[in-house]
Structures are given as structure tokens and as C-alpha cells.
C-alpha positions, 0 to 999 in steps of 0.5 A, a space after each residue: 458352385 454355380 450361383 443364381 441371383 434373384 434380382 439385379 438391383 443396386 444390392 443384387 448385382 454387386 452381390 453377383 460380381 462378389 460370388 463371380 470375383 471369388 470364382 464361382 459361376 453366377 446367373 443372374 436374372 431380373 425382369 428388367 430386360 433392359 438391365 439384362 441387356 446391359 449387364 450383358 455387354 458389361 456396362 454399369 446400369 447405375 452410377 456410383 456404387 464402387 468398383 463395380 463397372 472394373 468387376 463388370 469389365 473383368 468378370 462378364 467378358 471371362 463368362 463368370 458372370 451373366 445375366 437372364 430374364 429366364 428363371 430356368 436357365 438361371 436356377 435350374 442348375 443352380 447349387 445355391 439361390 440367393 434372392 435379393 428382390 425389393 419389398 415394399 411398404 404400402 404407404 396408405 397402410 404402412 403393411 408390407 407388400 410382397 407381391 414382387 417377392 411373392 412373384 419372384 419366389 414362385 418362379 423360383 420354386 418352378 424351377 427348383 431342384 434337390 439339394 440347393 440352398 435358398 437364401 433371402 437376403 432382402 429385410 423381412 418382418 420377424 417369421 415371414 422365412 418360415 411362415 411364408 416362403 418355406 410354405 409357398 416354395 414346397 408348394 410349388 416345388 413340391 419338394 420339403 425343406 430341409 430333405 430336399 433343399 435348405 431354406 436360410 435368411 441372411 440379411 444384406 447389411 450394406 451400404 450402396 456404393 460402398 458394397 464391397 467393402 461393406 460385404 467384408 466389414 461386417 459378419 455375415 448373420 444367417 438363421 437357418 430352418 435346420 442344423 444341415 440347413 445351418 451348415 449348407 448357408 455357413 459353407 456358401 458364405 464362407 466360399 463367396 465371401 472374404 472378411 477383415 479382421 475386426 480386433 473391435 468385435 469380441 468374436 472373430 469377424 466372418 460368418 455368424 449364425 443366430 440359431 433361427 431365421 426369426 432372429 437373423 431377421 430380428 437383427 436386420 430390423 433392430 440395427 436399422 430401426 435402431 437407427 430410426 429412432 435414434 435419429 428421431 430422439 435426436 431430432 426431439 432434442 434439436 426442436 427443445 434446443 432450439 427452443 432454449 437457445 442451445 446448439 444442438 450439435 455442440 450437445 451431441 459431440 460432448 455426449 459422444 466423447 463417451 463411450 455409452 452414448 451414440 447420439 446421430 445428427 438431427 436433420 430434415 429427413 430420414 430417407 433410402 430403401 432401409 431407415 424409413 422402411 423397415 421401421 414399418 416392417 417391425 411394427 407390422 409384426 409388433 404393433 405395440 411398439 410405440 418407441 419405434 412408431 413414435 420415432 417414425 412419426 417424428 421423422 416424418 414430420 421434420 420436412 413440415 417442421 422445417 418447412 413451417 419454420 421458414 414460412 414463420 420467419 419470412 411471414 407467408 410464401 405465398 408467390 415466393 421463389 423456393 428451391 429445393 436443394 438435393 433431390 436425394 435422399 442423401 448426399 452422393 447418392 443418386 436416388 430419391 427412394 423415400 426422400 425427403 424432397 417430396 414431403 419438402 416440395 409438398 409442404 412449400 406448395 401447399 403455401 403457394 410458393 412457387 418451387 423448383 428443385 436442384 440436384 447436381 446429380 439429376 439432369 434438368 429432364 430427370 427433374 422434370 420428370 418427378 413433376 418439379 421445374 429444374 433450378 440452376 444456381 445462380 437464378 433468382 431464389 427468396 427462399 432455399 431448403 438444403 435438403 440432401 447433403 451433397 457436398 456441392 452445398 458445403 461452400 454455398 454462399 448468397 451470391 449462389 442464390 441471388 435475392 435469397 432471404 432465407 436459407 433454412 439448411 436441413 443438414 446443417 453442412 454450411 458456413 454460418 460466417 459466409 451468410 452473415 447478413 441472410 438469414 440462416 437456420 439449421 435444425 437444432 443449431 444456434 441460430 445467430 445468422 437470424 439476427 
């Protein structure tokens, strides 16, 4: 087959090298002319995601993977398109923005021809495959779903820097607009993609249809929101315990040695592309949702909450040294999207600390360029808040922050025994260290 790509972003791009290294021909084409660029000469445009500069090196050089600026020459000849373009979540209104998709989808549809699949795989509120793009792209195409191409919607269910290995794991979810249309995505997916064996899954793993692209995009947005919200009841718990004086994670570990509870780790922020976004996609389409607008708000608060807690303990931060440690949103993941380390660094401010960021992911320019000072360990530091869980932080200790007098560890990943005589707290954790 010949393969378009829509959009050569962190999922977009190892999806291309998955469809080339299975053997088909892809083109892949993205605004950024500086990704084009060096997708082109088979170089890595982003760090850590595994695997992906081998299938550069493989794949470019052999002509099975390119990539382009230009809508017609990628989709033009294309057998299938598979669109992977970034939605956004306005942050004054919480509503989805669609002005890039709605951009990408009419250059598309320009350029369109009979008989190709369409496939949106970026997470999308509950009916915007039927009641948005099927329109828009008949529109400008001038061609009819369903006669003259198929319209499906199969969410990406993966995990940056682990994306190969995520694309065999799970089963494929597509909802299509017709029994063909059903047909044409199964046959893609099952040509592009390779599937382990899953004995823990009550049907075999591979390609599963849900009937409709209203539920295929539903069971993006639940497993996700899910997540949100479960994160957001753990974090409740962790704020009681912490209360009544009970460990939080010693809790949660009793509660999952049974199989009906599945209790995640509180934690300071919920961050990434995915958990703190698509909450706010499924509200879009159901308001009432107060379970999930009640979770979202919770975790939202949590940077604040920890934040108020060190300046309850220390008194007041007014000219007090802080950092902040791990500008992403996770560990070993270097990108900041919806991160906690802004609401982080917002809050000590907003008590006149004097704060700096660390990162060992990020240069000191990088930093700088958020608008914060770079920390190095080793400096003079009064308070430090482990926001993100690289594993550089697991075996700090007081002599990595020289005159620190709290360490408010958001993650809970360091040793309470090295900080006997610093103050220490973790959400939701006994909190001994603070005598």
C-alpha cells in the first residue's frame, strides 16, 4: 500500500516507520519544515522514544519512508490516510480547539481521491468523526463517505517512547461509518500491524471493531479519563491520610493485592498530552459529568496543595531559596506538555520564593527559555519540591542541596532513612522525617 501520515509528531512518526518496517510505502507530511528536513536525512527529530532512529536509519535510506510539506504529493496516491495532527484544549474554556485538525483535515480533503481509507487516530470528543469530519471532508472533496472513500476512527493507545512495543500490546479499536467501511480499516490495520499474544484477554489480541466511531472514540476517552479520576481518588485518600496519620501507599498496596481494586499513586500532578486533556474532551460532550470534573479539579489543585503545605511547615517563603525538581511532566520523558512544574513554580512565586528549576533532561538554555533560572545540585537551596520522578532523584539526599530545610517530594520516590534530621514529606505518606 501506499500510506499518507498526517502529522509527524511524537505518536505520528513512529506510526510512519511502523507501516514502512511492515512493507509498505509511506509519506508522511507535517508543516514543520524543519522535521521534514531531518526526517529526511534519517535523523531522530526527538529523544527517547525506542527504537525509532534504528527504523530511521533502516527505512529512509531504502525509500520506504519519506516525508513532505506538501499535502498532494503525500496524499494524492495514497491507498490510506492516517491522520494523527494534535487537538487542543483551550485553557480559558476547557472546549476543545480544532483549528489545527480543521486545517490539516481540508488540505486533505483537497487532495483526496476514490477509494482511500481515512483514519483519525488523535482522541476526539464522542461523534466529532461523524458530525465533523465526514461533513468537512465531502465538503471539500466533493466526494461521499462510504461510495467514494471510508471514514474510520481508531484511537492511538500508546505510550511515548514506548510506542512499538505499545502498537503490539494492545488491540487495535476502530468504529467505521459502514459494514465496507469496517471492512477497509480491519484490512489496513491488519497489514500494518503485528500483535502478541494476550492469553490475560478473554478474545484474541489484534484488530477490534466497536460497531461505530462514537464508541471507538468513547473507549479512548474512558480509559484515559478513567485514569484521571482515579488518580484524583487516590489523591483524596492521600489528603484524609495524611490527616489521621495513615500511609497512604501502605493503603493502596493492601487494596491492590486483590484483584477488584486497582487503586494508582497520588502525586503532585497529572501531566502529558493525554490524562489532563482528555478528561476535558469528554466533559465537552457531557457537561454532567461531575465524577470527572470533580477528579480534574482535584488533580489540578495538588500542585498548590503541596506547595501550601511547605509554606505551612516553613512559616512563610517569602526570599526563600526553592527549586523545582523535573520540569516534565514525567520521569524519563523529556516534554513538559500540561506539566506540573508550571502550576509548581506559580504557586512558590506567588509567595515571593525566589525559584529555580532543575531538569536533567533540560539544558540550562532550555530552561531559560520557559522563563525560569536553571538550578545545578549542589547550589544553596531552603526548600526543594520533586515534581517530576526522574530516576536522578531516587538517591538524593541533603548534601545534593546544600542548607535545605524541606524537601516536599511530590512523587514519593526518595529514601525517608537519607533525610533523618531534613524535614521530608510526600503526599499522602507517613510523615516521620518531619519530627
Amino acid at each position: 500500500m501506499r500510506i499518507a501520515v498526517v502529522a509527524l509528531g511524537k505518536i505520528g512518526l513512529p506510526l510512519a516507520a511502523q507501516f514502512a518496517r511492515a512493507g509498505h510505502e509511506v509519506v508522511g507530511v507535517d508543516i514543520n519544515a524543519e522535521l521534514v528536513a531531518t526526517v529526511n536525512r534519517a535523523e531522530e527529530p526527538f529523544p527517547g522514544e525506542a527504537h525509532l532512529a534504528e527504523a530511521l536509519a533502516e527505512l529512509v535510506p531504502a525509500g520506504r519512508l519519506r516525508a513532505t510539506t506538501d499535502y498532494a504529493e503525500a496524499i494524492g496516491a495514497a491507498d490510506a490516510v492516517v491522520v494523527v495532527v494534535p487537538l487542543f484544549v483551550d485553557e480559558a474554556t476547557a472546549q476543545p480547539d480544532f483549528a489545527w485538525m480543521d486545517s490539516a483535515t481540508r488540505s486533505l480533503a483537497e487532495h483526496l481521491t476514490p477509494g482511500t481509507l481515512v483514519s483519525y487516530e488523535t482522541t476526539l470528543p464522542v461523534g466529532t468523526t461523524r458530525n465533523r469530519w465526514k461533513p468537512l471532508i465531502e465538503e471539500v472533496s466533493g466526494l461521499r463517505e462510504g461510495t467514494d472513500f471510508h471514514l474510520v476512527f481508531s484511537p492511538e493507545r500508546v505510550l511515548t517512547g514506548r510506542v512499538f512495543e505499545d502498537l503490539r500490546r494492545y488491540p487495535k479499536l476502530i468504529g467505521a461509518l459502514s459494514d465496507d467501511g469496517a471492512r477497509r480499516a480491519r484490512e489496513f490495520y491488519e497489514a500494518v500491524l503485528q500483535f502478541d499474544e494476550r492469553p490475560d484477554l478473554d478474545r484474541p489480541n489484534g484488530v477490534w471493531d466497536l460497531g461505530s466511531p462514537e464508541a471507538a472514540e468513547m473507549a479512548k476517552l474512558a480509559e484515559t479519563t478513567y485514569r484521571d479520576v482515579n488518580i484524583g481518588l487516590a489523591n483524596q485518600f492521600a489528603l484524609f491520610a495524611e490527616q489521621v496519620g495513615i500511609d497512604i501507599y501502605a493503603v493502596i498496596e493492601a487494596c491492590n493485592s486483590q484483584p477488584y481494586s486497582h487503586l494508582h499513586r497520588p502525586g503532585i500532578a497529572v501531566g502529558g498530552h493525554c490524562i489532563p486533556v482528555y478528561p476535558r474532551l469528554y466533559l465537552s460532550g457531557d457537561p454532567d459529568a461531575s465524577i470527572v470534573a470533580t477528579a480534574r479539579a482535584a488533580n489540578a489543585a495538588m500542585p498548590e496543595r503541596v506547595v501550601a503545605r511547605a509554606a505551612e511547615l516553613l512559616g512563610d517563603l517569602k526570599g526563600l531559596r526553592a527549586v523545582v525538581l523535573g520540569a516534565s511532566y514525567r520521569g524519563g520523558v523529556k516534554e513538559t506538555a500540561f506539566s506540573g512544574v508550571f502550576a509548581t513554580v506559580e504557586a512558590l512565586r506567588s509567595r515571593g520564593a525566589e525559584v529555580a528549576v532543575h531538569d536533567p533532561m533540560f539544558s540550562d538554555a532550555e530552561l531559560e527559555g520557559f522563563g525560569w533560572v536553571a538550578y545545578h545540585l549542589g547550589e544553596p537551596v531552603d526548600l526543594a519540591v520533586i515534581q517530576a520522578d526522574h530516576r536522578e532523584y531516587v538517591s538524593l539526599t541533603p548534601a545534593d542541596l546544600p542548607g535545605v530545610r524541606l524537601l516536599a517530594d511530590g512523587r514519593n520516590i526518595t529514601d525517608p532513612a537519607a533525610w533523618v534530621g531534613v524535614p521530608r514529606f510526600a503526599v499522602g505518606a507517613v510523615t516521620g522525617a518531619l519530627a
